[in-house]
DONUTI-808268 format. One line per field, with one value per residue (C-alpha): x, y, z; residue in three letters; chain. Coordinates in steps of 0.1 Angstrom, whole numbers, plus 5000, padded with zeros to 4 digits. Layout:
// DONUTI-808268
xx: (X, ...) $
yy: (Y, ...) $
zz: (Z, ...) $
residuo: (Ala, ...) $
cadena: (A, ...) $
// end
This chain:
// DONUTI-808268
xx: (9089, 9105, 9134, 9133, 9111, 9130, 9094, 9096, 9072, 9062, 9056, 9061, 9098, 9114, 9105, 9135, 9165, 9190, 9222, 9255, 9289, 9312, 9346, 9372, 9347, 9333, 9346, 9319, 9301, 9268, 9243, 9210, 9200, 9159, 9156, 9179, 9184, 9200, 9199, 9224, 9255, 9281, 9274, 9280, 9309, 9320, 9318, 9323, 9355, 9369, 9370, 9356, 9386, 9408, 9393, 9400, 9364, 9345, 9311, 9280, 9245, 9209, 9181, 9151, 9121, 9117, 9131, 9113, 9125, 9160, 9164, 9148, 9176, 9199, 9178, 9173, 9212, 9211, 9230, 9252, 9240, 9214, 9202, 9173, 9151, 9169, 9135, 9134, 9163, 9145, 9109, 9136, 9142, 9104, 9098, 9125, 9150, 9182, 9193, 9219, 9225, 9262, 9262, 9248, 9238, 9217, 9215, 9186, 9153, 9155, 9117, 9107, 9078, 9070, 9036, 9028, 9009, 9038, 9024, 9031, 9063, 9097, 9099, 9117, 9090, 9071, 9040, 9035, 9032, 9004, 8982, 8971, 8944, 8968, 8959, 8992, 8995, 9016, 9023, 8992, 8998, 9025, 9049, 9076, 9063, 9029, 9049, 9069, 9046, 9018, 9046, 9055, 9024, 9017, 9046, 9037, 8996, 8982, 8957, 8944, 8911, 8895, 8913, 8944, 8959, 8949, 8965, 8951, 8967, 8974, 8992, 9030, 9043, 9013, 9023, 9029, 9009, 8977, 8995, 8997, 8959, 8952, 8939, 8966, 8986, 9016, 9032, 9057, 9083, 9123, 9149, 9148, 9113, 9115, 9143, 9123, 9093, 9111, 9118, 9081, 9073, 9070, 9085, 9105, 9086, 9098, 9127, 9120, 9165, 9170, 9136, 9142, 9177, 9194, 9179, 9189, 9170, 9189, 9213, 9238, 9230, 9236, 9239, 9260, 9264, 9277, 9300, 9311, 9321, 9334, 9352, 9378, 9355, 9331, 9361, 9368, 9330, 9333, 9368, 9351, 9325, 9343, 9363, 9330, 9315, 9347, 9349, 9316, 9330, 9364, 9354, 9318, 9321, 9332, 9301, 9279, 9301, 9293, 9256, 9251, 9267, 9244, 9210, 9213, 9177, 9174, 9182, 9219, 9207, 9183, 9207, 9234, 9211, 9196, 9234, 9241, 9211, 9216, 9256, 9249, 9226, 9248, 9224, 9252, 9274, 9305, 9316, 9302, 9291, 9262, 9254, 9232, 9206, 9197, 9192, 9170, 9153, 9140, 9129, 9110, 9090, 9082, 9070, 9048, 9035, 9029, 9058, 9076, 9060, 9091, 9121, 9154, 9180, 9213, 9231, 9203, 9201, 9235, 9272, 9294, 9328, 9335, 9330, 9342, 9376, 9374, 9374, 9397, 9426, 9422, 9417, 9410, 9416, 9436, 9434, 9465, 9434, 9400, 9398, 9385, 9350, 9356, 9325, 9288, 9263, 9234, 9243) $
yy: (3980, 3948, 3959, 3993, 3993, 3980, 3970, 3947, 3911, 3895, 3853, 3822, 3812, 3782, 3751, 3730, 3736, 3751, 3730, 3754, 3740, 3732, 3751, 3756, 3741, 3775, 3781, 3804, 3829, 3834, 3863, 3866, 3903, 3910, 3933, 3952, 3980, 4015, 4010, 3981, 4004, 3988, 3955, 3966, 3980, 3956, 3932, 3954, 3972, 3940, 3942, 3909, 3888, 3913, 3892, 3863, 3855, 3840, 3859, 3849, 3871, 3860, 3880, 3869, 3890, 3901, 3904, 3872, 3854, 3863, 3852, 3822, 3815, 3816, 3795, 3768, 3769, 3783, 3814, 3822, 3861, 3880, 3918, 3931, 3948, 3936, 3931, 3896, 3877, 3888, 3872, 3843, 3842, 3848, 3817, 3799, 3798, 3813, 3845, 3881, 3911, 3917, 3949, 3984, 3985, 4015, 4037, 4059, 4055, 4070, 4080, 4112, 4132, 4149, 4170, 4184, 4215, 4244, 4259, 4234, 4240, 4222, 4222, 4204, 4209, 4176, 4188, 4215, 4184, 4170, 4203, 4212, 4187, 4171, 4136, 4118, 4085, 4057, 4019, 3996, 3987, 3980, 3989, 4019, 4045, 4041, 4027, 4061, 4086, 4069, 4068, 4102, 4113, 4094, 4106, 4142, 4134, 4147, 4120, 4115, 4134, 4161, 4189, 4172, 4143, 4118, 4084, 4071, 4039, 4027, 3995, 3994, 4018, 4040, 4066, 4090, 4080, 4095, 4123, 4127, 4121, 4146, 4118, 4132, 4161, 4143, 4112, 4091, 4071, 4063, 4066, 4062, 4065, 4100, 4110, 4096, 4121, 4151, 4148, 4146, 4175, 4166, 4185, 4171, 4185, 4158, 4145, 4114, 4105, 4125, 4129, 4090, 4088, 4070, 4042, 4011, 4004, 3971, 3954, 3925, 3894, 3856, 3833, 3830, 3791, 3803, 3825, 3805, 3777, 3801, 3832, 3837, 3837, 3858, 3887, 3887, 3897, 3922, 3937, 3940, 3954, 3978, 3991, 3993, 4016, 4038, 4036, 4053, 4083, 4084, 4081, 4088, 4093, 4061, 4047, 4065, 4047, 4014, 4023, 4030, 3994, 3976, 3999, 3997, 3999, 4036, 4071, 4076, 4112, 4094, 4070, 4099, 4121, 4092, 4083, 4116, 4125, 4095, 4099, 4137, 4126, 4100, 4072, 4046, 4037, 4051, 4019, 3986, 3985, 3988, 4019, 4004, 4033, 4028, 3989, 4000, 4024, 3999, 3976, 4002, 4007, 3974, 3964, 3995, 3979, 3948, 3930, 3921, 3912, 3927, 3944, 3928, 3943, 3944, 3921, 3895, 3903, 3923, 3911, 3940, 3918, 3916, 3947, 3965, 3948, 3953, 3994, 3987, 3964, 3990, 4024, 4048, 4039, 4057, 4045, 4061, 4056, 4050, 4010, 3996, 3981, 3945, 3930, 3935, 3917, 3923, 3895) $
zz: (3128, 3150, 3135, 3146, 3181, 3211, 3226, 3253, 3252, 3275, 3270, 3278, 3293, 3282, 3303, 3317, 3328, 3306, 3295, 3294, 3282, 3307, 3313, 3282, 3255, 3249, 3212, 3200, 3217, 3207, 3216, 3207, 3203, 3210, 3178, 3150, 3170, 3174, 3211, 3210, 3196, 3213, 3203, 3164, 3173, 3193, 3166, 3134, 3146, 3157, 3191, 3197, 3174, 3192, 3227, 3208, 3204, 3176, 3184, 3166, 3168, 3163, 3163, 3186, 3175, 3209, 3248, 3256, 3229, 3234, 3269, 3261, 3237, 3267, 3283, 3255, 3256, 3219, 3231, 3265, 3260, 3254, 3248, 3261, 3289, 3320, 3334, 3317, 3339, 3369, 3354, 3353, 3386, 3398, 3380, 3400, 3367, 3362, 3349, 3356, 3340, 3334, 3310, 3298, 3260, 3262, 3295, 3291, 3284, 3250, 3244, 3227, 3226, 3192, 3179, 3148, 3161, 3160, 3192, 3214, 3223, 3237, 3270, 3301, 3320, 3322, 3342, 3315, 3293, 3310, 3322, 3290, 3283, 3253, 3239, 3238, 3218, 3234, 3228, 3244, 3284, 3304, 3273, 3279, 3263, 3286, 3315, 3316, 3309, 3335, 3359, 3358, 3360, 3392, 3406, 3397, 3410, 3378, 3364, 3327, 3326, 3301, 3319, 3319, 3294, 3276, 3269, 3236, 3235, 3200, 3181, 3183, 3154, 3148, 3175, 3150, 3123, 3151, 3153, 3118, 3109, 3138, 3162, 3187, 3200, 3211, 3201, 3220, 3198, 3199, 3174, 3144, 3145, 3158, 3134, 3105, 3123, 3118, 3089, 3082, 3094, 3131, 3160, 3198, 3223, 3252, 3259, 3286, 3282, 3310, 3328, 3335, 3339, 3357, 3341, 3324, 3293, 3273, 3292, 3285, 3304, 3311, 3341, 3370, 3359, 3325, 3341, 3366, 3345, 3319, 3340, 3310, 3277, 3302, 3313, 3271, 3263, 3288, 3277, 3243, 3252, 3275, 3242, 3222, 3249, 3247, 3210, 3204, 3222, 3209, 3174, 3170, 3137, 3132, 3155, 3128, 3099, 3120, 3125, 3087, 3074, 3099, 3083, 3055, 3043, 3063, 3049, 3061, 3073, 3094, 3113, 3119, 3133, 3157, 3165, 3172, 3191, 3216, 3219, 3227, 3256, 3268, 3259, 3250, 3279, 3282, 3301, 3301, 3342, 3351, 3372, 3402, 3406, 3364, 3374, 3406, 3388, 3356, 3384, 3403, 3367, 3359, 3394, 3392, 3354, 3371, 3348, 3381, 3415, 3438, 3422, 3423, 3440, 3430, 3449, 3435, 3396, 3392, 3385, 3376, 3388, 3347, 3335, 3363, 3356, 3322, 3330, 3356, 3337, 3306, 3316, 3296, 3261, 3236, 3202, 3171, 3146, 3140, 3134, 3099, 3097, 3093, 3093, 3104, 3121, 3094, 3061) $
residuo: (Unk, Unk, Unk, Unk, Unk, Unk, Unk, Unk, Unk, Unk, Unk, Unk, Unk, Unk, Unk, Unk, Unk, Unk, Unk, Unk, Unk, Unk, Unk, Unk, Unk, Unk, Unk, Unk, Unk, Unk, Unk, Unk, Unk, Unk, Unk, Unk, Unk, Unk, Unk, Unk, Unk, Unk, Unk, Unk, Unk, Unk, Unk, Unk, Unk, Unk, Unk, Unk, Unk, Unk, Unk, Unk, Unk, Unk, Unk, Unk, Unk, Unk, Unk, Unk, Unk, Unk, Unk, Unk, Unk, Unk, Unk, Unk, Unk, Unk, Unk, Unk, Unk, Unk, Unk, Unk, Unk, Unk, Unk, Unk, Unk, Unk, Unk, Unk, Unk, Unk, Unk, Unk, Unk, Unk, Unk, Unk, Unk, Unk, Unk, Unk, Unk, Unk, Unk, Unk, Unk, Unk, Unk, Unk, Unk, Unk, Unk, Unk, Unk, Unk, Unk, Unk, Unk, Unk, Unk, Unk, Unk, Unk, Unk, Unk, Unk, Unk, Unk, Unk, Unk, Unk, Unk, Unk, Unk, Unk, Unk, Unk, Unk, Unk, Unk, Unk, Unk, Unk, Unk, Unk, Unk, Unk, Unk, Unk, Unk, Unk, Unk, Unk, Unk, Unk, Unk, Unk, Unk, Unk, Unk, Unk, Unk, Unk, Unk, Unk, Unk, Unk, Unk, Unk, Unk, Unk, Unk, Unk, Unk, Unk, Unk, Unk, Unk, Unk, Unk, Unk, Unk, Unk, Unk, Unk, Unk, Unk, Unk, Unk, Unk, Unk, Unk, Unk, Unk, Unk, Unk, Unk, Unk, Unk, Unk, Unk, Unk, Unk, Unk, Unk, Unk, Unk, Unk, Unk, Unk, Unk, Unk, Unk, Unk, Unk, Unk, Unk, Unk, Unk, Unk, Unk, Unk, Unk, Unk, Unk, Unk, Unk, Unk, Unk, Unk, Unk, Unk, Unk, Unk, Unk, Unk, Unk, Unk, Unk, Unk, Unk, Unk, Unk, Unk, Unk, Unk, Unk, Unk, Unk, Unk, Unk, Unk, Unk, Unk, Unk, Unk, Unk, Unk, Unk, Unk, Unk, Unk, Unk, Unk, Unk, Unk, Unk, Unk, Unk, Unk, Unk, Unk, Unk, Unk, Unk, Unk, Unk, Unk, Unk, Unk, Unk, Unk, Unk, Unk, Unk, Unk, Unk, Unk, Unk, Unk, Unk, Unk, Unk, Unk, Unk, Unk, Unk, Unk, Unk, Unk, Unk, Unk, Unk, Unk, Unk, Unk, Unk, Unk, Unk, Unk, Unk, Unk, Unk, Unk, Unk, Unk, Unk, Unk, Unk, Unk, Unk, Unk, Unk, Unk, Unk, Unk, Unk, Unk, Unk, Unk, Unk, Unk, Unk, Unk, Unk, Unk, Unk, Unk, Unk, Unk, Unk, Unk, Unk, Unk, Unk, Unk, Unk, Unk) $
cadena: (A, A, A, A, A, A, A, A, A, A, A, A, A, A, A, A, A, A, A, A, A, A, A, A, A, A, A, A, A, A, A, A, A, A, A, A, A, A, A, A, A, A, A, A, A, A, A, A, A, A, A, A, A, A, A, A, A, A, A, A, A, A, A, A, A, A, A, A, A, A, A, A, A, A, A, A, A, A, A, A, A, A, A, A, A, A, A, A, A, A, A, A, A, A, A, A, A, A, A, A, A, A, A, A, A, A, A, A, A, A, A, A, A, A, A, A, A, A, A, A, A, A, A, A, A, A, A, A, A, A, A, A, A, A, A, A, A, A, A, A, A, A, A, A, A, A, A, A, A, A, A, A, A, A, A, A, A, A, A, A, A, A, A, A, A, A, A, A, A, A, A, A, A, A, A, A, A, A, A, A, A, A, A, A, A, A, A, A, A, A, A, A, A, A, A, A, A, A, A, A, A, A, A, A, A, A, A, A, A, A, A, A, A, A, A, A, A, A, A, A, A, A, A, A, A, A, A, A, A, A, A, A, A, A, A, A, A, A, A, A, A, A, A, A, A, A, A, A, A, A, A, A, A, A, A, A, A, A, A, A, A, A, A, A, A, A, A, A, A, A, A, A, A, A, A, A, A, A, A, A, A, A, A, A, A, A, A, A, A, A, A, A, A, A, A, A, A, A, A, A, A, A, A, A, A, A, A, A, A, A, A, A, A, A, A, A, A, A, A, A, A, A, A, A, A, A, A, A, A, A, A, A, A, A, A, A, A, A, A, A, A, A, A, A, A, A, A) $
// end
């Protein structure tokens, strides 16, 4: 499930403070990804339709096993990127270390809501969700799926109770395995998990993408001492990346192709429909920058989880000066021809 949940974990930061190469001896670029993810499109296709040897850019990705784990590999100095939660450079910062967001991977909080019962219905009514005394399954506290869905309802003033909701809170990939037994009504997961649902037998009844939006859910990030040091190799990440976010839109088909190579262990059917259901909804960027009411916004929710004691504004845990001169410098981008896949990250 690691591979598939883009859960976020909280632990231990790195101790110490981190050692970045100095300017011009950046030769490699390495970025440490939290999880195998659908959410983190762009950086596929970033790197499998070449846009990254295109920058000039040897890129190499690790996987972390987790948000915390990631960013400490920035930390360490084993990586100048990472891809997570963007709550984790501000944790940084609370702790008097390092740490910036530079990048949208996935901008919108892509959590679905899906039942087995054929009466309860779709609807974008989120209150209706709640007043009919449904038990809802969710991750354990403070992570998204029971972050979003105890926020909302807070916002809305409707609390859990007999007459109203219940959160069962239950371990991290069983969501719909209670709503299967019948332990459940409602069962909040994200893609492919929900695809891989439906095809079960199970039905969306939810859709928390644009209930939450704007809202940054993975972002690209690093330090300001990284960038500083290394403005060039930093404005080539960002062009890349800028092209990836593009790409997915221009050739979606080819994002799919992408998407496949780098799942190879899921059903094809199941990865182009998760693809298609998150492009449709506008869950991958279409540019790189980061919007600044989607950064506010994840703040907002994981101050109200306790994750963060204040949120960081974004003048304090936001740099956009790369990719907003990425989309400046290229414009929109008009490619004669889809590009062939030339590598992937998964070996």
């Amino acid at each position: 499930m690691k591979k598939i949940l883009g859960t976020v974990a909280i632990a231990a930061l790195l101790s110490g403070p981190p050692q970045f190469a100095s300017a011009e001896e950046v030769a490699t670029v390495r970025i440490n990804q939290a999880f195998q993810s659908l959410l983190y499109l762009s950086l596929y296709v970033a790197n499998d339709a070449g846009f990254f040897d295109e920058e000039g850019l040897d890129v190499k990705v690790t996987t972390g096993g987790g948000g915390s784990q990631a960013w400490s590999a920035v930390l360490g100095g084993s990586a100048e990127y990472s891809i997570h939660d963007p709550v984790f450079p501000t944790i940084s910062r609370e702790q008097g270390g390092p740490g910036i967001v530079v990048g949208t991977i996935c901008n919108a909080e892509t959590i679905y809501a899906l039942a087995k019962k054929p009466d309860i219905k779709l609807t974008t009514n989120f209150e209706e969700l709640l007043s009919k005394g449904y038990k809802i399954s969710t991750q354990p506290q403070p992570d998204s799926g029971w972050a979003r869905l105890t926020y909302l309802a807070q916002k809305l003033n409707i609390k859990a109770g007999d007459s109203t909701y219940t959160n069962v809170q239950v371990p991290i990939g069983s969501e719909m395995a209670s709503v299967f037994a019948g332990q459940t009504d409602i069962g909040l997961s994200y893609p492919p998990v929900v695809e891989l649902a439906e095809e079960q037998g199970l039905h969306v009844t939810f859709s928390f993408t644009a209930a939450s939006r704007p809202y940054l859910f993975s972002s690209l990030n690093t330090t300001q001492d990284f960038i500083e040091k290394n403005p060039e190799t930093h404005q080539k990440v960002m062009n890349a990346f800028e092209k990836a976010s593009q790409y997915i839109y221009r050739y979606p088909e080819e994002a799919v192709k992408i998407a496949v190579k780098e799942f190879p262990d899921l059903d094809e059917k199941i990865v182009r429909k998760a693809v298609e259901r998150m492009t449709s909804e506008l869950a991958y960027p279409e540019h790189v920058f980061a919007e600044y009411n989607a950064f506010t916004a994840n703040q907002k929710l994981h101050q109200f989880v306790g994750t963060i004691k204040q949120p960081a504004t974004a003048e304090e845990g936001l740099n956009n000066t790369a990719a907003l001169a990425a989309y400046q410098s290229l414009g929109r981008i008009s490619w004669d021809a889809p590009r062939p896949i030339s590598k992937t990250v998964t070996q």
